[in-house]
C-alpha positions in Angstrom: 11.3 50.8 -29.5 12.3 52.4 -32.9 9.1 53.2 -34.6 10.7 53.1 -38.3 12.5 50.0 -38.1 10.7 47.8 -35.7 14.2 46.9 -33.7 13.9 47.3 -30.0 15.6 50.0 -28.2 16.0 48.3 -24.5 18.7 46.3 -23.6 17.7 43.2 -21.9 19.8 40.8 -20.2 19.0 36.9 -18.9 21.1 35.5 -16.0 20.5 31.6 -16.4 21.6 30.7 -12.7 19.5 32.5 -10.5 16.7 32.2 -13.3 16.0 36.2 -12.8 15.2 38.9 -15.2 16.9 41.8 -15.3 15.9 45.1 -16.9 18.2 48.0 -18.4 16.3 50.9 -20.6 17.5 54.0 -22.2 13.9 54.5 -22.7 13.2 58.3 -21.8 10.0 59.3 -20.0 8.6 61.0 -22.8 9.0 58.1 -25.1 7.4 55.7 -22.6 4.5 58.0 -22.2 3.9 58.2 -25.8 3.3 54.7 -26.7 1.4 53.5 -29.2 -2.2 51.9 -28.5 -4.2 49.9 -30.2 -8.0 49.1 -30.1 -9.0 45.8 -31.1 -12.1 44.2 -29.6 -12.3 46.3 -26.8 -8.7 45.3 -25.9 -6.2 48.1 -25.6 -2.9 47.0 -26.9 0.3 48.9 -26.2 4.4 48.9 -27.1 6.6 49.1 -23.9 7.6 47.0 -20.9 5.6 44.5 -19.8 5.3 42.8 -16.0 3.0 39.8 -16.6 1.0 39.1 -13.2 2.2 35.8 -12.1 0.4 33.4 -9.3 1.7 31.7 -6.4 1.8 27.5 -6.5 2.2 25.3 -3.7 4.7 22.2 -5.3 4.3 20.8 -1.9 2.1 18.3 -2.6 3.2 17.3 -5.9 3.9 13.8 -7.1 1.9 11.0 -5.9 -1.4 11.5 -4.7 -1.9 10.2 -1.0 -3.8 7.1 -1.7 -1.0 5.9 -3.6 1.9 7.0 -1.7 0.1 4.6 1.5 -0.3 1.5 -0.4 1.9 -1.0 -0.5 2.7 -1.1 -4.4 6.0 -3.3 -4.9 6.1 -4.8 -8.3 5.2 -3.4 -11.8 2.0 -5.6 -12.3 0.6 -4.0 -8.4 0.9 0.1 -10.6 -1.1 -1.5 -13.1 -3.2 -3.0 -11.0 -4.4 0.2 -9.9 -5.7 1.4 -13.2 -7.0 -2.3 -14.4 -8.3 -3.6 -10.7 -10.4 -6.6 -10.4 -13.3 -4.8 -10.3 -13.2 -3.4 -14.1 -12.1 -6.9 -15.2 -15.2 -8.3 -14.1 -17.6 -5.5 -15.6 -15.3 -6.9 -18.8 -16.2 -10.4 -18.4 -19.8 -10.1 -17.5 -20.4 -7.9 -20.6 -18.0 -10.3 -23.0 -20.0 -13.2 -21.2 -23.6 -11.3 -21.4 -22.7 -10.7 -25.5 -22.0 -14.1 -25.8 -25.0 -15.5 -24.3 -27.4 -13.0 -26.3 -25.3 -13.2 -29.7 -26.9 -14.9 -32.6 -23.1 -16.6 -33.4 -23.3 -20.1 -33.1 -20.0 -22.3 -32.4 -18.4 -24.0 -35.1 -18.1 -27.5 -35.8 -14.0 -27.4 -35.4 -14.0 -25.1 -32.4 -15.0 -26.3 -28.5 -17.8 -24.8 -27.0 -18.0 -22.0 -25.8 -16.9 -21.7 -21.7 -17.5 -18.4 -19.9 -14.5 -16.6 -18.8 -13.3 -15.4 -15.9 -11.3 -12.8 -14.8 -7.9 -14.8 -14.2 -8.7 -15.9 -18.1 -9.4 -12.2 -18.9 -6.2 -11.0 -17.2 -4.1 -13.9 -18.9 -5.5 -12.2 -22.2 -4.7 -9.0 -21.9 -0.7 -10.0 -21.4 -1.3 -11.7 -24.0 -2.4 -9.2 -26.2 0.4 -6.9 -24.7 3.2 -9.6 -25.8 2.1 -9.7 -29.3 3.2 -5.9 -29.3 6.9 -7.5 -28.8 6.5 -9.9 -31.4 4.4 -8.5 -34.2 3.0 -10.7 -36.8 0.8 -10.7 -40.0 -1.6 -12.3 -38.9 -3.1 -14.0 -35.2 -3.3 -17.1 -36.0 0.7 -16.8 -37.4 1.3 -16.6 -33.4 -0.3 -20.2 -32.9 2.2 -21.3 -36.2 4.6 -24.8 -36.0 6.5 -23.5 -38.9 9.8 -23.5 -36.8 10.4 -19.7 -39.1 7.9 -18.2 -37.2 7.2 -19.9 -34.2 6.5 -18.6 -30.6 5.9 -21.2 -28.3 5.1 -19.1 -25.3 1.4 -18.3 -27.2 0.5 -21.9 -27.3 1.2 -22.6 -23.7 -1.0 -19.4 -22.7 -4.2 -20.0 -25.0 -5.2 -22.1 -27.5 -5.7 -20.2 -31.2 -9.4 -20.9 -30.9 -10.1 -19.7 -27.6 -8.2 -16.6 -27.9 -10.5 -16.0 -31.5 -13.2 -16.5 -29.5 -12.5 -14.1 -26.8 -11.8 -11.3 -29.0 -14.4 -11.9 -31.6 -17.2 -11.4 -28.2 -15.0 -9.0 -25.8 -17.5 -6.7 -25.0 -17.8 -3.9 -22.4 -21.4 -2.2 -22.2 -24.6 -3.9 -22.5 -25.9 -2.9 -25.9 -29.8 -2.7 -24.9 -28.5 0.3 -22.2 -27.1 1.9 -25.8 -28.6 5.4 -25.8 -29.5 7.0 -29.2 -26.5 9.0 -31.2 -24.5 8.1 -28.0 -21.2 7.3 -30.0 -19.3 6.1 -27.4 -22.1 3.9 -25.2 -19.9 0.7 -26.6 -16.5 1.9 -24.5 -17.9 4.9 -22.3 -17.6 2.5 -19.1 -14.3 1.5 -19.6 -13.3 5.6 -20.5 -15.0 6.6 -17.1 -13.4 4.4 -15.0 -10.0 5.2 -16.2 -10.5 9.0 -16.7 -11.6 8.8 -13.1 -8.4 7.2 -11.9 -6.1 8.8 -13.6 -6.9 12.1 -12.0 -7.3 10.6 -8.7 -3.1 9.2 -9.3 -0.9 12.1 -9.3 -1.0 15.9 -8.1 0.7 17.3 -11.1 3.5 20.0 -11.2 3.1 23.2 -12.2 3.2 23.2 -16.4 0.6 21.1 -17.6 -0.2 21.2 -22.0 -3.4 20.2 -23.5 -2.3 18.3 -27.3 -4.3 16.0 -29.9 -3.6 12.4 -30.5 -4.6 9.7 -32.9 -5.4 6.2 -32.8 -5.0 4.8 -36.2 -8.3 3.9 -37.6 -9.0 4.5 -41.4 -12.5 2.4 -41.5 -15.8 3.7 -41.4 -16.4 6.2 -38.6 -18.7 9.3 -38.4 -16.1 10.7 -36.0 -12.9 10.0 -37.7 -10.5 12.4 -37.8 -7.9 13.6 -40.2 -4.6 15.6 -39.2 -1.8 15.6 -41.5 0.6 16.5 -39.1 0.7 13.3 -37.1 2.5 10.0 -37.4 -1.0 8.1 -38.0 -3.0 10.5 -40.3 -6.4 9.1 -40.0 -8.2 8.0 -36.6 -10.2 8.6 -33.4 -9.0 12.1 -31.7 -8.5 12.4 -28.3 -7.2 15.9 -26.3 -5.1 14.8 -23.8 -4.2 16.7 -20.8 -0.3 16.0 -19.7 1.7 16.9 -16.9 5.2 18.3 -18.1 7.2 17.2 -15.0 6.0 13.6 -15.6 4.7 13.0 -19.0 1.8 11.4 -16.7 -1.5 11.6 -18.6 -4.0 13.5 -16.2 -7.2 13.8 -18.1 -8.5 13.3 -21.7 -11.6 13.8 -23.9 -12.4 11.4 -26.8 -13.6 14.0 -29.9 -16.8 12.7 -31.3 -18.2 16.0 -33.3 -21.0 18.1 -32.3 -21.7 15.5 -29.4 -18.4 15.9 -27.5 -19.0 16.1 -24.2 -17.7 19.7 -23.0 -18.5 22.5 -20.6 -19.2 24.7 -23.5 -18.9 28.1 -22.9 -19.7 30.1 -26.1 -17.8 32.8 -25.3 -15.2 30.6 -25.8 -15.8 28.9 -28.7 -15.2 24.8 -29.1 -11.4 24.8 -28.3 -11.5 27.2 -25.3 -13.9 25.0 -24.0 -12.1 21.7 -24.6 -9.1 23.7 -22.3 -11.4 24.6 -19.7 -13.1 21.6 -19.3 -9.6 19.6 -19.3 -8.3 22.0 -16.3 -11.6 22.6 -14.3 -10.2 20.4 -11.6 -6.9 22.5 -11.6 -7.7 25.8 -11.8 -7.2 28.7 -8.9 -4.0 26.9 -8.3 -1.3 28.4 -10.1 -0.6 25.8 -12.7 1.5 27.3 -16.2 -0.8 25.7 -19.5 1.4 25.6 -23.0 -0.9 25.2 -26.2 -0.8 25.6 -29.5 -2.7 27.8 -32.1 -5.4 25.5 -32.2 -6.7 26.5 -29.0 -4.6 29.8 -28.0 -7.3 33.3 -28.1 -7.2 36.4 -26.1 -10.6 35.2 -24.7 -9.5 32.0 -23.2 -5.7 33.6 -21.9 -7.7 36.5 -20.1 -10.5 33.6 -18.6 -8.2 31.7 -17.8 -6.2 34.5 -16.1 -9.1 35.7 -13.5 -8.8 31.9 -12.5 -5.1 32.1 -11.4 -4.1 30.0 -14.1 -1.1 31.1 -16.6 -1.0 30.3 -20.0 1.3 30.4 -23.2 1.2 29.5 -26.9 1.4 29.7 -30.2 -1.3 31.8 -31.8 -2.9 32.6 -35.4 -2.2 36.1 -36.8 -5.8 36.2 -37.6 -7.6 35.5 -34.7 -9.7 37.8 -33.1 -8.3 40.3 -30.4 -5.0 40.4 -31.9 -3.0 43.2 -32.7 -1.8 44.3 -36.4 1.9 43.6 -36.3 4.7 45.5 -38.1 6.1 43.2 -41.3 9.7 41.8 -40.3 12.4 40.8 -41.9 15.7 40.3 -40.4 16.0 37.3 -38.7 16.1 37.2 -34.7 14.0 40.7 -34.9 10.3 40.7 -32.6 7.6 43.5 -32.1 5.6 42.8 -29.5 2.2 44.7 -27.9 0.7 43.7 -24.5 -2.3 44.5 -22.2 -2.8 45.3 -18.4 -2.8 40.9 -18.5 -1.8 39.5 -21.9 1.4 39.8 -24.1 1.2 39.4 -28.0 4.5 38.9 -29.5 6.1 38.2 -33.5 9.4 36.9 -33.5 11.1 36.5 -37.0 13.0 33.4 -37.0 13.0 31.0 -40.0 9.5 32.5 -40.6 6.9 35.0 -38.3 6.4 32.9 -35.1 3.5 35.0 -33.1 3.1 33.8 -29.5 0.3 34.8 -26.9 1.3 34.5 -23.1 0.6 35.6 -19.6 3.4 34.3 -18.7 6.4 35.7 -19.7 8.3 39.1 -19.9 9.6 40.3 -23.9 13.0 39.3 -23.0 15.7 37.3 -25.3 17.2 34.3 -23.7 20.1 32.1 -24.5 19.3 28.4 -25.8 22.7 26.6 -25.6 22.6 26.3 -29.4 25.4 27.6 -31.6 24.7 29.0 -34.7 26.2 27.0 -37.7 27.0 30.0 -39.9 27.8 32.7 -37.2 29.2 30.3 -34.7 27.6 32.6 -31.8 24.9 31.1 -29.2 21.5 31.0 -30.4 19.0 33.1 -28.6 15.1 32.9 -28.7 12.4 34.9 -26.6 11.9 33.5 -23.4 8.5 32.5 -24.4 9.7 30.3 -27.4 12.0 28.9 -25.3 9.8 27.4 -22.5 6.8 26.6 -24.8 9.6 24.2 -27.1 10.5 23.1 -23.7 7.0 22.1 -22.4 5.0 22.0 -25.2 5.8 18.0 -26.5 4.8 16.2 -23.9 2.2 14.4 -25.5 3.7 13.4 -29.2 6.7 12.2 -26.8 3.8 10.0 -24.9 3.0 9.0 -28.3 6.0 8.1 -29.4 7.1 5.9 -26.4 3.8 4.2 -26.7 4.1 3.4 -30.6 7.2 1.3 -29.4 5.2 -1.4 -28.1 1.0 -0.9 -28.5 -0.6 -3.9 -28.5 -3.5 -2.4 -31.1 -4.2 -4.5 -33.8 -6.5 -4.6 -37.2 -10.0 -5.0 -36.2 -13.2 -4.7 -37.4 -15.1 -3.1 -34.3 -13.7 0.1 -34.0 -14.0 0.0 -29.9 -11.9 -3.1 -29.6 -9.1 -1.1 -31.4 -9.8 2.1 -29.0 -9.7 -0.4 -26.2 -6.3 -1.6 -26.5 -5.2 1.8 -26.7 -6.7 2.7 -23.7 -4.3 -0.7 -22.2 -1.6 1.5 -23.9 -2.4 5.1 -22.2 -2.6 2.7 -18.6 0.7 0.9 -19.2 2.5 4.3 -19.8 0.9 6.0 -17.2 1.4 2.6 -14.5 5.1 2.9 -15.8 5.4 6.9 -15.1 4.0 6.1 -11.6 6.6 3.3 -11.2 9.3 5.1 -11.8 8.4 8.1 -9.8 7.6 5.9 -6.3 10.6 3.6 -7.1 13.4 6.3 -8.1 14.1 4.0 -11.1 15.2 4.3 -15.0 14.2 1.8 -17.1 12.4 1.6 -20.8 8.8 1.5 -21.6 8.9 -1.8 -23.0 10.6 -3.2 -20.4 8.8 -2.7 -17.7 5.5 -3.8 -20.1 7.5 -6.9 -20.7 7.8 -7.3 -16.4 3.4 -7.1 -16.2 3.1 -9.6 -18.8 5.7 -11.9 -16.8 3.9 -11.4 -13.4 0.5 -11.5 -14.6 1.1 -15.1 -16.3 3.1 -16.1 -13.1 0.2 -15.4 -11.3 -2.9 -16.2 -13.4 -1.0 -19.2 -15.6 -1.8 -20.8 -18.4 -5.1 -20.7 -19.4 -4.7 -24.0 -22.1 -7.2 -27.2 -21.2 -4.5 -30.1 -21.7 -7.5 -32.5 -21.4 -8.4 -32.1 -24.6 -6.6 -32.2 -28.2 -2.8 -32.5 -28.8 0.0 -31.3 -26.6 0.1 -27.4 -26.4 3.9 -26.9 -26.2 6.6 -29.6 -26.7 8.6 -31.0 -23.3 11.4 -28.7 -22.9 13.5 -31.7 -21.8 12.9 -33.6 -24.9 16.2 -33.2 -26.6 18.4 -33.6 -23.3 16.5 -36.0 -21.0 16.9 -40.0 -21.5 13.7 -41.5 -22.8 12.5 -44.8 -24.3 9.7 -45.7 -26.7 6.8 -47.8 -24.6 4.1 -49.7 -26.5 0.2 -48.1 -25.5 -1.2 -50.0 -22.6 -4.9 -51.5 -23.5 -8.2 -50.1 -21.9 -11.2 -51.4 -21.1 -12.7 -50.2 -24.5 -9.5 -50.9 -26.8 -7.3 -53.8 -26.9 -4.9 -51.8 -29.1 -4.9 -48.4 -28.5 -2.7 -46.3 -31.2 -2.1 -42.7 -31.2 -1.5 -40.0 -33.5 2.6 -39.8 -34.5 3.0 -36.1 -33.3 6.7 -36.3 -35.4 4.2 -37.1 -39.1 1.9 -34.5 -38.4 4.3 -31.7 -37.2 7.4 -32.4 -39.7 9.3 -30.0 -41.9 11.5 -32.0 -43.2 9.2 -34.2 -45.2 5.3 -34.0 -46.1 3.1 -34.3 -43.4 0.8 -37.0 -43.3 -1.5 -38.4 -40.4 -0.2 -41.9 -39.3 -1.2 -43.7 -36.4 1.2 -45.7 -34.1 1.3 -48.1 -31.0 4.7 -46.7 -29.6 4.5 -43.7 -27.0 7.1 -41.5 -25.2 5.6 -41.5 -21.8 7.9 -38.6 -20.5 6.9 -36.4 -23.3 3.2 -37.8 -23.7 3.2 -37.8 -27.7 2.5 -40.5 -29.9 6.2 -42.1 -32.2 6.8 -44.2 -34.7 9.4 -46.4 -33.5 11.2 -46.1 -36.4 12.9 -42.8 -37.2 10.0 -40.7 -35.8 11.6 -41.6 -32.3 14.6 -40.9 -33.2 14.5 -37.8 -34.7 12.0 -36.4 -32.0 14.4 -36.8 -29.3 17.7 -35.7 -31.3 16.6 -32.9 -33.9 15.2 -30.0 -33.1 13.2 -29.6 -35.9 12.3 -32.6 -37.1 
């Protein structure tokens, strides 16, 4: 390497099909012996080649774990089955049904009693919650609305308004008087657990993995909110989220609750080495490749990671500890780079200084299939830069796929809201595991859209019809032949008369509560016989 101006000296060349590096140096001997070290923090950093000491993985058994490759799993809703099984639902209806029974609330005049659910109920709620994401509103009761603007019938042949208010004002999922002291998570921790637990248990990952924040949105009082400027939702619980880059299947993930964070802490490691090395203590002495970013990248945590057969590359802070001093640059596309016996520190001048740590990669520039727009010549980028962009956004694309169609809403309880994120994280992850055992493409959404359909085609409607008006209108009504039929007496009433469903529902004109004689027994509502039958069976919106 030149010593006055910082430009390398060797010629390095990067043949893309055979994915080999090739070395050419005019380097003499004498240079080479004489290169510069540099002390820092007991590390001896040097200038000249670097062979980074890679490990041997076994992609044999990637993909699908065994247990899942030997079941039977056919349709969308049996994938998500395996993360939401029966036996979660019930520890979510005995704790909803346990809250309930121990709550203070009383029932309100204009609501039924309270019933206590079950887990067909609880698994008809869920899709419905999930098919609100596909057809967002202001408000939840807007979704149980007449006005024919806004109307969604399918909501009102699934629940009722009140009983779907009433299953989310008391979902529960722990048993507060087990609540531990400063435990921050005691309301959700079961239901975290149990799908922490399976998601490992799901897939053998490839060989690049990334550890990444994300946010869920949540800008009301929280001791452990978080703020991060850089992501699409600014303020709200932090997760780090361990994702497999082959996949985009989310292995792992620890929900950041300050000082009380459960970690492995290792305080040689600081905090963020030992958020990494808890997230990969199930994966370590295997080979895997790790891309991180400068919030977690150190010298301390490459080299431990290192004696555990476990490569790693990222971005890194100038300033942290164990670095080398690196030379000012200027020219674009110019890099200086210093390495130990294990580690390589590198400064690339692009746009800006872009400093990268790695045990991974050689100080080589590759091409990146990108044409300059002033120059008109192929890009090129250190191989390092280029396989960290390339395995580094796995989880903001997770993110992104998700904010499509979540089904969190506004809520007061700040676990309900983490809870239907969680339903998010298991819907992407049930769809990633679909695709991969069924060799299929399809969208997020749409396969979300196929649970919902099977989980109400097999649980149903959960409506009571017994009771109060009709809950959806007869889909034959405007083709069918019917006929107006006077109320037949009872035992208790001579002349029975019901409610004129056309008088109460109407747009057309103000609605007003009349009572009549006439009935259409097909439909089972109460008409006028004048006009009210008429326009019931001929408009449709009347």
């Amino acid at each position: 390497m030149d010593s006055e101006s910082g430009n390398e000296s060797e010629d390095y060349s990067y043949d893309e099909s055979s994915d080999e590096i090739e070395y050419s140096s005019d380097l003499d001997e004498e240079f080479t012996a004489s290169f510069e070290k540099i002390s820092t923090t007991g590390r001896n950093w040097r200038k000249g080649n670097f062979n980074p000491r890679l490990f041997t993985f076994d992609s044999s058994s990637c993909g699908l774990s065994s247990p899942i490759k030997n079941l039977a799993l056919k349709t969308p809703f049996d994938f998500f089955e395996l993360f939401f099984d029966r036996r979660l639902l019930e520890t979510i209806v005995k704790e909803t049904n346990r809250f309930h029974a121990n709550s203070a609330r009383t029932s309100y005049s204009h609501t039924a009693p309270w019933i206590d659910t079950t887990i067909n109920e609880m698994y008809t709620f869920l899709a419905t919650v999930m098919l609100m994401s596909h057809s967002k509103k202001n408000r939840i009761c807007d979704y149980w609305s007449t006005d024919h603007l806004i109307a969604t019938p399918i909501f009102a042949e699934l629940f009722t308004r009140n009983r779907f208010r009433a299953l989310l004002t008391n979902l529960h999922f722990n048993n507060n008087q087990n609540q531990i002291d400063k435990d921050s998570l005691c309301k959700i921790q079961p239901i975290i657990d149990e799908l922490k637990k399976k998601f490992l248990c799901s897939l053998s990952p490839y060989k690049n993995l990334c550890i990444d924040e994300s946010l869920t949105l949540w800008k009301g009082r929280l001791h452990f909110k978080q703020y991060i400027p850089s992501k699409r939702h600014k303020f709200g619980i932090k997760m780090f989220i361990l994702c497999d880059c082959e996949t985009g299947f989310i292995m792992d993930f620890i929900v950041y609750v300050g000082s009380k964070t459960s970690l492995n802490y290792q305080e040689h490691l600081g905090v963020t080495g030992s958020i990494v090395t808890t997230l990969l203590e199930p994966f370590l002495n295997k080979g895997h490749s790790l891309f991180v970013d400068n919030y977690y990248s150190s010298p301390a945590l490459f080299e431990y990671l290192h004696q555990y057969k476990t490569g790693a590359c990222g971005t890194v802070q100038k300033n942290r500890a164990g670095l080398p001093i690196f030379e000012e640059l200027d020219e674009p596309g110019e890099q200086v780079c210093y390495h130990t016996d294990n580690l390589l520190a590198l400064q690339w001048h692009d746009k800006g200084d872009v400093t990268m740590l790695s045990t991974l990669h050689k100080p080589v520039m590759v091409p990146t299939r990108k044409v300059d727009f002033v120059t008109k010549q192929q890009k090129i980028k250190p191989l390092c830069v280029k396989e960290y962009n390339e395995n580094r956004g796995l989880v903001d694309k997770s993110d992104m796929q998700i904010s499509f169609s979540e089904c969190i809403r506004r809520s007061r309880k700040w676990y309900k809201k983490f809870f239907f994120h969680l339903v998010d994280l298991t819907i992407y992850n049930a769809y990633v595991l679909y695709k991969l055992k069924k060799n299929v493409n399809l969208r997020l959404a749409t396969y979300q859209l196929e649970v919902i359909r099977e989980i109400i085609g097999k649980y149903g409607s959960q409506v009571r019809t017994s009771i109060g008006r009709p809950p959806s209108e007869s889909p034959f009504r405007l083709t069918a032949r019917h006929f107006p039929s006077r109320i037949e007496s009872t035992e208790t009433q001579l002349n029975p008369r019901r409610k004129c469903y056309v008088c109460a529902n109407t747009v057309r004109r103000a609605r007003s509560r009349r009572d009549t004689s006439y009935e259409c027994i097909e439909c089972d509502v109460g008409l006028c016989l004048m006009d009210c039958f008429k326009d019931y069976h001929t408009l449709q919106a009347f």
